[in-house]
C-alpha positions as CSV (number, residue, x, y, z in Angstrom):
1,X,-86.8,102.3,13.3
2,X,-90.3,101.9,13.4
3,X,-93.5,103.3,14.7
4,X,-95.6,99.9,14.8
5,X,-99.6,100.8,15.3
6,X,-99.9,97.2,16.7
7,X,-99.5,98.6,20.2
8,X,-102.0,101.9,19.4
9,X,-105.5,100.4,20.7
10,X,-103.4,99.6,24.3
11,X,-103.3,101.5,27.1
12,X,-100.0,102.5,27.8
13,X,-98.2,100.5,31.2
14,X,-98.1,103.7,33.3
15,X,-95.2,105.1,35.3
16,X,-97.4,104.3,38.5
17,X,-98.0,100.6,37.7
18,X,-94.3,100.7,37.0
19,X,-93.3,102.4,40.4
20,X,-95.9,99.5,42.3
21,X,-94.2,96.9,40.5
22,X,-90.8,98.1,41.6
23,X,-92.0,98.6,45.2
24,X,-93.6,95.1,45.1
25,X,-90.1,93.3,43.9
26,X,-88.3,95.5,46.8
27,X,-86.5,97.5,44.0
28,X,-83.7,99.8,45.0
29,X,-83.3,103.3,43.9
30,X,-80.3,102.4,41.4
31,X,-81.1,100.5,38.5
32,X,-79.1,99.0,35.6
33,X,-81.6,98.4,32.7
34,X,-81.0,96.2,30.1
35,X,-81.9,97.9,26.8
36,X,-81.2,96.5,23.0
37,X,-83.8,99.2,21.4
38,X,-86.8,97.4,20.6
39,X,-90.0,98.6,22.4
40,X,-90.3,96.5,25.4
41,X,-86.9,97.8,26.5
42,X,-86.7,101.0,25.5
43,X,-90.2,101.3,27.3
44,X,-88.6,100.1,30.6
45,X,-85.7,102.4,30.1
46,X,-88.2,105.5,29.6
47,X,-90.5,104.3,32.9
48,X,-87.2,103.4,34.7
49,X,-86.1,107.2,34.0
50,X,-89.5,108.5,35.5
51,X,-89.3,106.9,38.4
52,X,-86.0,108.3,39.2
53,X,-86.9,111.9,38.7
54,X,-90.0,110.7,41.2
55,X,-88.3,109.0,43.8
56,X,-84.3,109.8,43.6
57,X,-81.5,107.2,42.5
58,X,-79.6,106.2,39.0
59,X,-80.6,104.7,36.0
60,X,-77.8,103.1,34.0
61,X,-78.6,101.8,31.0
62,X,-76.6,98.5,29.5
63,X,-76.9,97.4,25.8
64,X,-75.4,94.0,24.7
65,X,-74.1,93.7,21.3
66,X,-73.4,89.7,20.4
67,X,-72.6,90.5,16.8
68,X,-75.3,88.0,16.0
69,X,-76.9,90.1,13.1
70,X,-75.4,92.4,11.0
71,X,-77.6,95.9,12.2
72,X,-76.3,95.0,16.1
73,X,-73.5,97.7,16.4
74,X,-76.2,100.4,14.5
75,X,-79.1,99.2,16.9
76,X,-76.2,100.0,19.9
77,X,-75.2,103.1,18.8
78,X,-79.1,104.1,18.8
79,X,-79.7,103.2,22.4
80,X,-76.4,105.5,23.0
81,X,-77.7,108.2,21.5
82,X,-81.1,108.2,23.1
83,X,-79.7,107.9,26.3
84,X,-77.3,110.9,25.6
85,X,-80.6,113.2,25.1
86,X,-81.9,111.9,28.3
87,X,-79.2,112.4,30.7
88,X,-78.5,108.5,31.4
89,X,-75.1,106.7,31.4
90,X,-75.1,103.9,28.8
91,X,-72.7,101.2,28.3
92,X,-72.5,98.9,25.6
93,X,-71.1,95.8,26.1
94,X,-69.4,93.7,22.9
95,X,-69.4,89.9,23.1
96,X,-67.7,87.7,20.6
97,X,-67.7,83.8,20.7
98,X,-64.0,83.0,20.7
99,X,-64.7,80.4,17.2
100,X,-66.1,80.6,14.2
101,X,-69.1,77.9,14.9
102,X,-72.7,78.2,15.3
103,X,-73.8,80.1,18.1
104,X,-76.8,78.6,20.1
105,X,-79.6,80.7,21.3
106,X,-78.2,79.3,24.9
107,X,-75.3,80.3,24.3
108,X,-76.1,83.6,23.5
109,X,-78.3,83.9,26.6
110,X,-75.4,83.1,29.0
111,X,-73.1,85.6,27.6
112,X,-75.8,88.3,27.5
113,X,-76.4,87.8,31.3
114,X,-72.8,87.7,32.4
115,X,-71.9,90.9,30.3
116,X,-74.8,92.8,32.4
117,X,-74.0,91.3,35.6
118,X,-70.5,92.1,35.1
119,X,-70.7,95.7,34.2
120,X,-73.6,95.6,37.0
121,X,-71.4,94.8,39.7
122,X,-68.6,97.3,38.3
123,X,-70.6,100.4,38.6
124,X,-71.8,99.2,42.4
125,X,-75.0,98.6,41.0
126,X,-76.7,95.4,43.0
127,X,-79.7,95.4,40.4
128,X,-81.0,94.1,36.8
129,X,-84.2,94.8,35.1
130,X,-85.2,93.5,32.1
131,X,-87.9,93.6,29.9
132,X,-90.0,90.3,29.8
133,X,-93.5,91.0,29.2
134,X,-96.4,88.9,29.6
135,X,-96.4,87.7,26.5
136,X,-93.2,86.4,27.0
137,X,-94.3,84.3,30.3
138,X,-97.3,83.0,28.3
139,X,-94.9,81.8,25.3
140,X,-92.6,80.1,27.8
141,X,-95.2,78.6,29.7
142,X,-96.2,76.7,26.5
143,X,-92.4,76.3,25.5
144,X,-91.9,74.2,28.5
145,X,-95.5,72.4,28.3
146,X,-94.6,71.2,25.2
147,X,-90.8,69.9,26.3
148,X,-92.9,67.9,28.8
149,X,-91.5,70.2,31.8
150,X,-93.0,69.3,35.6
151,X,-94.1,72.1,37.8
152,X,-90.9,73.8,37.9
153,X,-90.6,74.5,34.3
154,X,-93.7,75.9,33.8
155,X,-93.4,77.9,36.4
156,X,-91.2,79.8,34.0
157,X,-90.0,83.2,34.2
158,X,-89.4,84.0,37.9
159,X,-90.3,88.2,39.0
160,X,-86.9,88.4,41.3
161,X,-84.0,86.0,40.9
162,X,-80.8,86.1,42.3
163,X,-78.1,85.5,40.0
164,X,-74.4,85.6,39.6
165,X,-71.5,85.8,37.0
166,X,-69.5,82.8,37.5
167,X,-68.1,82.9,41.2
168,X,-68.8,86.6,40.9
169,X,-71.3,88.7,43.6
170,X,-74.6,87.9,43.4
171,X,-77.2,90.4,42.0
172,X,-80.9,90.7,42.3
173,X,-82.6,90.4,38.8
174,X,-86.0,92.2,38.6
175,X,-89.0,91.8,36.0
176,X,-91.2,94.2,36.9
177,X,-92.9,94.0,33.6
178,X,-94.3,90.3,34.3
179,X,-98.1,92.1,34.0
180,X,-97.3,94.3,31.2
181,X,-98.9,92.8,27.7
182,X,-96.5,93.8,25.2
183,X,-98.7,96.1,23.3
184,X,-99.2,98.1,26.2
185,X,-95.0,98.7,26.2
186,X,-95.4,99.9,22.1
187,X,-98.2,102.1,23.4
188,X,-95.8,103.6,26.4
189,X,-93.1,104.4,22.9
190,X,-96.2,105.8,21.5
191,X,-96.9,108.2,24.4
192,X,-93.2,109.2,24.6
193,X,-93.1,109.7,20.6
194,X,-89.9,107.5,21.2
195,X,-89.0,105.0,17.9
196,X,-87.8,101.7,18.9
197,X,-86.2,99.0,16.8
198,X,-88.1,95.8,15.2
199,X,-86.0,92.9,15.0
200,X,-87.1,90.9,12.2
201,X,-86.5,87.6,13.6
202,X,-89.2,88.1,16.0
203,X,-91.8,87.5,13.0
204,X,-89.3,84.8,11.5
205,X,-91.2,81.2,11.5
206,X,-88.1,79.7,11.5
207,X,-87.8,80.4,15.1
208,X,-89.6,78.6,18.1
209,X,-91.2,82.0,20.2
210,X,-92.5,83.8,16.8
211,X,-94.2,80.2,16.0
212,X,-95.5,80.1,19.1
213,X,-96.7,83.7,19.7
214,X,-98.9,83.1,16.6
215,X,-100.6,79.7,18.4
216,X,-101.3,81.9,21.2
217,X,-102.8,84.9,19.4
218,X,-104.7,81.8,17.5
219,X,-106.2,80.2,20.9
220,X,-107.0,83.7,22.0
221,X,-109.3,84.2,18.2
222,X,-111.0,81.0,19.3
223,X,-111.1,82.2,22.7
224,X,-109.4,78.8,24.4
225,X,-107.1,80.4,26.3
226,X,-105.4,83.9,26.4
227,X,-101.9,85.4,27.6
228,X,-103.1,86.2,30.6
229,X,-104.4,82.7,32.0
230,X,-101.1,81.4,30.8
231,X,-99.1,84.1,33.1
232,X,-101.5,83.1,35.7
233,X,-100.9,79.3,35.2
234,X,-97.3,80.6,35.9
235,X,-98.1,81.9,38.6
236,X,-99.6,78.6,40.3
237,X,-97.1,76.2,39.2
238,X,-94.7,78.6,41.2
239,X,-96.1,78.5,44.6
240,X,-96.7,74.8,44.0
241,X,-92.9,74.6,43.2
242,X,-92.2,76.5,46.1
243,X,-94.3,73.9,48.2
244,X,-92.5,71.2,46.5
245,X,-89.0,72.2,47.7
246,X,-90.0,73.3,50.9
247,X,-91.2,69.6,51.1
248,X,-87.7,68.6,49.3
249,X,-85.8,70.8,52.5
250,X,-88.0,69.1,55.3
251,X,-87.0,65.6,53.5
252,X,-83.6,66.6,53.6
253,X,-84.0,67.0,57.3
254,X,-85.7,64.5,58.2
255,X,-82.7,61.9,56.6
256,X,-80.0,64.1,58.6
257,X,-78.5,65.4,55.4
258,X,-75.3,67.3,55.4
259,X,-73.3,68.9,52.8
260,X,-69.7,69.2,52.8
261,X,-67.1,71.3,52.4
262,X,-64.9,68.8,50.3
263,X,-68.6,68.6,47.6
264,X,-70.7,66.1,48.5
265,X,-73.7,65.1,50.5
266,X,-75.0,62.1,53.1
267,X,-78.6,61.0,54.0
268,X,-79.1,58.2,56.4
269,X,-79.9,54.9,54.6
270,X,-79.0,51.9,57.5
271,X,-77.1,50.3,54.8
272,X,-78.3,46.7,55.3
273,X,-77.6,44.1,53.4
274,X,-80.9,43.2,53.2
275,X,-83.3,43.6,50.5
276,X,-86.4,46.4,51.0
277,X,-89.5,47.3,49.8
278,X,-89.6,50.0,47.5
279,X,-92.6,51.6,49.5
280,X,-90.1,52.2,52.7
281,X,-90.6,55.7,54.1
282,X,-87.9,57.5,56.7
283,X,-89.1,55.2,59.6
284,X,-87.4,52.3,58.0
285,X,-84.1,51.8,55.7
286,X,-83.9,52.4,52.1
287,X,-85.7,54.8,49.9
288,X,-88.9,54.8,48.5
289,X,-90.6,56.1,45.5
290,X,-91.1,59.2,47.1
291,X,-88.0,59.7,48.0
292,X,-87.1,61.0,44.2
293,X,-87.5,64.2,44.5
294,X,-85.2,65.0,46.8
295,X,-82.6,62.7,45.8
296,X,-83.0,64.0,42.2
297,X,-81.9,67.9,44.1
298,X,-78.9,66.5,46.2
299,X,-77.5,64.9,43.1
300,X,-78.4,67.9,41.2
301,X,-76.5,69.9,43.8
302,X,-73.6,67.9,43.7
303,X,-73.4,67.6,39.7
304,X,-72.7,70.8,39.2
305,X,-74.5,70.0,36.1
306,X,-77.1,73.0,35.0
307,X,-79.9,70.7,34.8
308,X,-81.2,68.1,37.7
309,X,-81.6,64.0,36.1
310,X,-85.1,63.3,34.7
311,X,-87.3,62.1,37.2
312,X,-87.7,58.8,35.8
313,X,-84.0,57.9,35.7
314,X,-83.8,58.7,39.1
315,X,-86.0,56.4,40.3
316,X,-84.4,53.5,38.0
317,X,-81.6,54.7,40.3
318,X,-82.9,54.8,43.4
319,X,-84.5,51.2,42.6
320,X,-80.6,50.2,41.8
321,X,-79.6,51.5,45.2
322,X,-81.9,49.8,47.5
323,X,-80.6,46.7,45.7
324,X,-77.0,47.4,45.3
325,X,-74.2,49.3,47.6
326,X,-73.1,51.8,44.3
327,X,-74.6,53.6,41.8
328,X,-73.9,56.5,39.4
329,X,-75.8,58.6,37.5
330,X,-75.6,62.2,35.9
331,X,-72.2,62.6,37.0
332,X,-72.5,61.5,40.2
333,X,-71.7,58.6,42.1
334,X,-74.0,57.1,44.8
335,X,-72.7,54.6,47.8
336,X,-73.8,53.0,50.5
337,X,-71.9,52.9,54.0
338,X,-71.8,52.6,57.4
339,X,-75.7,53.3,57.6
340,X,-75.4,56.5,55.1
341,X,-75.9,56.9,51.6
342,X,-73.1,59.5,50.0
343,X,-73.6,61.4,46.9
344,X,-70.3,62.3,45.3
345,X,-69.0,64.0,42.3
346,X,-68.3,60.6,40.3
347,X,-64.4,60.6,39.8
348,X,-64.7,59.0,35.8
349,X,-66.9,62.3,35.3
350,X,-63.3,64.2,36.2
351,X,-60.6,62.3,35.8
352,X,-61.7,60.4,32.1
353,X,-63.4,57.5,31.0
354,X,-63.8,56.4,28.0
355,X,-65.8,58.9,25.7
356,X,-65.0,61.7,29.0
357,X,-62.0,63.9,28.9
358,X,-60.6,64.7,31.7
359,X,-61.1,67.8,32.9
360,X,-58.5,70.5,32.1
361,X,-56.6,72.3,35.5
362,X,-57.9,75.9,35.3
363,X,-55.5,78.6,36.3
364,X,-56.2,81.1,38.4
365,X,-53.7,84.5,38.9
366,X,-53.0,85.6,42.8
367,X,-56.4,87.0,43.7
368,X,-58.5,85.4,41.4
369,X,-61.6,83.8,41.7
370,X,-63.2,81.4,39.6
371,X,-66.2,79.1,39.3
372,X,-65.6,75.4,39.2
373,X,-67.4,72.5,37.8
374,X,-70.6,74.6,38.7
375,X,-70.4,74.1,42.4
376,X,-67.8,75.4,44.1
377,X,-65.9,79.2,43.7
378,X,-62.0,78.9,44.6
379,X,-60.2,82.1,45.5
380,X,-56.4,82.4,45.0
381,X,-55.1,83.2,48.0
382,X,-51.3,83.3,47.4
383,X,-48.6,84.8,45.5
384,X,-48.4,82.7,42.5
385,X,-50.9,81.5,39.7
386,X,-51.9,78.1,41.0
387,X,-53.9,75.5,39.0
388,X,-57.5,74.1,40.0
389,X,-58.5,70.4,39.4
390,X,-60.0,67.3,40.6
391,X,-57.5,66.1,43.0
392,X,-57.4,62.4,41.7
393,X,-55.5,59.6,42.2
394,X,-52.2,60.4,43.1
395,X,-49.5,57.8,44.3
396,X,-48.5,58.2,47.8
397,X,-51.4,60.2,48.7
398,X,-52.7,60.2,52.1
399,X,-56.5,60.6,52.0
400,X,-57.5,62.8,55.1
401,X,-60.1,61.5,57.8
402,X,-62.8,64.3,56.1
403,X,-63.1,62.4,53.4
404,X,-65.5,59.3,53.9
405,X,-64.1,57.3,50.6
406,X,-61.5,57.4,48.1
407,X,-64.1,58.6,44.8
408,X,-64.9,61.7,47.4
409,X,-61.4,63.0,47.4
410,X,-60.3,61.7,44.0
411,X,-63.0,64.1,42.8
412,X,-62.5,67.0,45.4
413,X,-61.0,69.9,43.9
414,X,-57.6,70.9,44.9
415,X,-55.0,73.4,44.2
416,X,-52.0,72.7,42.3
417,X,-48.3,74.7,41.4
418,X,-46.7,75.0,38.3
419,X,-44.7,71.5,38.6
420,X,-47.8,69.9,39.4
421,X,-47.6,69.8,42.9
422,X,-51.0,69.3,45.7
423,X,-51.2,72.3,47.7
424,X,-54.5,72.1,49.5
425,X,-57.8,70.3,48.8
426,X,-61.3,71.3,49.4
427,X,-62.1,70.4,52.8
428,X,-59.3,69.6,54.1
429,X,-58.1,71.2,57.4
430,X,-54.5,72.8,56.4
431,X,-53.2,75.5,57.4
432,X,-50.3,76.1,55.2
433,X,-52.7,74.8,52.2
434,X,-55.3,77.3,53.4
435,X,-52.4,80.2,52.3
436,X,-52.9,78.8,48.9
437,X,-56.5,78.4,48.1
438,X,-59.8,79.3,49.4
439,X,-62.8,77.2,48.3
440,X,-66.3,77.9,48.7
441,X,-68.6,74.9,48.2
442,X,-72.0,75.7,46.8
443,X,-74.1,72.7,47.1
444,X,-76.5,73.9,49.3
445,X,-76.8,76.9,47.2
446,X,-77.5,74.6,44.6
447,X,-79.8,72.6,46.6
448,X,-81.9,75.6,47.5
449,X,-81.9,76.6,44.0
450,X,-80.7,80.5,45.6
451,X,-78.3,81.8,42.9
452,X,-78.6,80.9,39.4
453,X,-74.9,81.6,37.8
454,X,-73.9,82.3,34.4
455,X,-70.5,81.2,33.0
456,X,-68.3,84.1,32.3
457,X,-68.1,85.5,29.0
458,X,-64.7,83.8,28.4
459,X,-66.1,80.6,29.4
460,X,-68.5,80.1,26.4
């Protein structure tokens, strides 16, 4: 445990400032808190358990132990007992990768969130706060400057996101401690006479956000820049983000898209055969330059990949498609038809290519739900454990009239039996396949950037 002075010349973050911040991100009166025992957290554990015995409502607090480092379980058992002495229910929640490798830091992340959403959502509890400081906004900020990120990225860490576990309810995840420097959080422990615990990695070199906190606190002694213009420059990048996809959405528009229920997407491209200028705008056919954004979020949407294309091979693409009637790029496959462009999950990505497995049939037990391939949840609706894969080429198979092209329903999900057998495929109209399977596209979703969802626990 330790008492750190670094945080003793702040002013504590008061329980006020906490209770505006909560009322500002449209907080509810129940809170689950995710606390490992350092001071940030167990500062937003002690505000969070103010607030309630101002203004009503439960406090549950949820403590993730990855098994990462060796003082985990001990640092755990500490948060119990702390919560035990102040009346709060604590949970903590035990993740173990299922092999022996290397876990990555991403990794890690996912399995964190899912563990808190999950135990979220099982106590009826429709909200996370964490502890991110402003100090941590400032060192992502440069994190992504220096990965070369565009306005998104450094818009970094958003105050209210909605997020998910796998095809799980959706949950509001709060940060109401976005304005809070992080010595003002050890000063809160020092008010409360609480001890918190020091993880040593966070002054370990070896590791990106320790290097970079001591950059920061090294611009700041020159007086270049400080944490605070970096949270603000935050700040901008997401309202000009925000402007960007409202932009993206009036594009959208504008070429008539629709998304699908089978996965996929159209825009209007008249589908000439003859060759057009790159500078084309919606009046005419073809796409132009600055069309790329918004093709690079439909084929994100429709990848189901966590990450949209860089910008730059998109436009290689979009070049390719003015020019050409097929495309296919991050694991999507681009046509040209009857006036339209489709975007489609590209079968190869699926089915297997060479270097590409094919992608495993996932089972799912009679009332299960499960995410797949990032953008779409599928509900068992029947009896029986069914299997869910790309539909793929089958021989015999009649393609129904939904589809617009053979790649769209080779790469459609469906639902399969235990001999192997097509019961229903996303999109189609069926009533007896509908008693099998329920699917749920989530393109738009996607498209919208709404939810941002976590692979279950099992999944990683």
């Amino acid at each position: 445990m330790n008492a750190d002075p670094a945080g003793s010349q702040a002013q504590p973050f008061t329980v006020q400032d906490f209770i505006d911040r909560c009322t500002e991100l449209s907080a509810p009166k129940d809170l689950a808190v995710a606390v490992s025992g350092g001071s940030d957290s167990l500062a937003l554990l002690l505000l969070a358990c103010e607030r309630a015995k101002i203004q009503g409502g439960r406090v549950l607090a949820l403590t993730v132990d990855h098994g990462l480092r060796p003082e985990a379980a001990d640092e755990a058992a500490f948060v119990a007992s702390l919560c035990k002495t102040l009346g709060v229910d604590h949970q903590t929640l035990v993740w173990r990768r299922s092999n022996d490798g290397h876990c990555a830091h991403g990794e890690a992340r996912n399995a964190r969130y899912a563990l808190l959403l999950n135990a979220a959502a099982r106590a009826g509890i429709g909200s996370i706060v964490t502890a991110h400081t402003e100090d941590d906004q400032a060192e992502t900020v440069l994190m992504r400057l220096f990965r070369g990120a565009g306005v998104s990225g450094v818009a970094a860490i958003a105050p209210k996101s909605e997020v998910a576990c796998g095809a799980g309810p959706t949950l509001d995840l709060l940060r109401p401690l976005l304005s809070a420097s992080r010595a003002s959080l050890t000063a809160v422990c020092k008010a409360f006479d609480q001890p918190y615990v020091s993880d040593p990695s966070n002054d370990d070199h070896a590791y990106e956000r320790p290097r970079l906190r001591g950059l920061i606190a090294g611009l700041e002694a020159q007086d270049i820049t400080s944490r605070a213009h970096l949270a603000k420059a935050a700040a901008e990048a997401r309202e000009a983000a925000a402007r960007l996809d409202h932009g993206i959405q009036s594009a959208f528009k504008a070429r008539a898209g629709v998304f699908y229920r089978w996965g996929g997407a159209s825009l209007n491209f008249d589908g000439g055969s003859s060759r057009r200028s790159l500078e084309s705008d919606f009046s005419g056919a073809g796409f132009g330059v600055a069309d790329a954004p918004l093709l690079r979020a439909v084929i994100h949407a429709v990848s189901g990949a966590d990450y949209a294309p860089a910008g730059n091979s998109v436009r290689e693409t979009l070049q390719k498609i003015n020019l050409k009637p097929a495309a296919t790029i991050g694991g999507v496959l681009l046509q040209r038809s009857n006036g339209k462009l489709w975007i489609v999950r590209e079968p190869a990505a699926l089915l297997g290519r060479s270097g590409v497995a094919p992608a495993p049939r996932a089972p799912v037990a009679p009332g299960g739900k499960i995410l797949w391939d990032g953008r779409f949840t599928v509900e068992n609706t029947s009896q029986s454990t069914i299997w869910i894969g790309p539909r793929g080429r089958q021989a015999g198979a009649e393609i129904d009239t939904c589809f617009p092209t053979d790649q769209a329903f080779e790469s459609a999900p469906a639902a399969f039996d235990a001999a192997g057998n097509c019961l229903v495929v996303a999109g189609q109209t069926s009533p007896t396949g509908n008693a099998n399977a329920k699917f749920k596209a989530l393109c738009r979703e996607r498209f919208e950037r709404r939810v941002v969802r976590f692979p279950s626990p099992d999944e990683i």
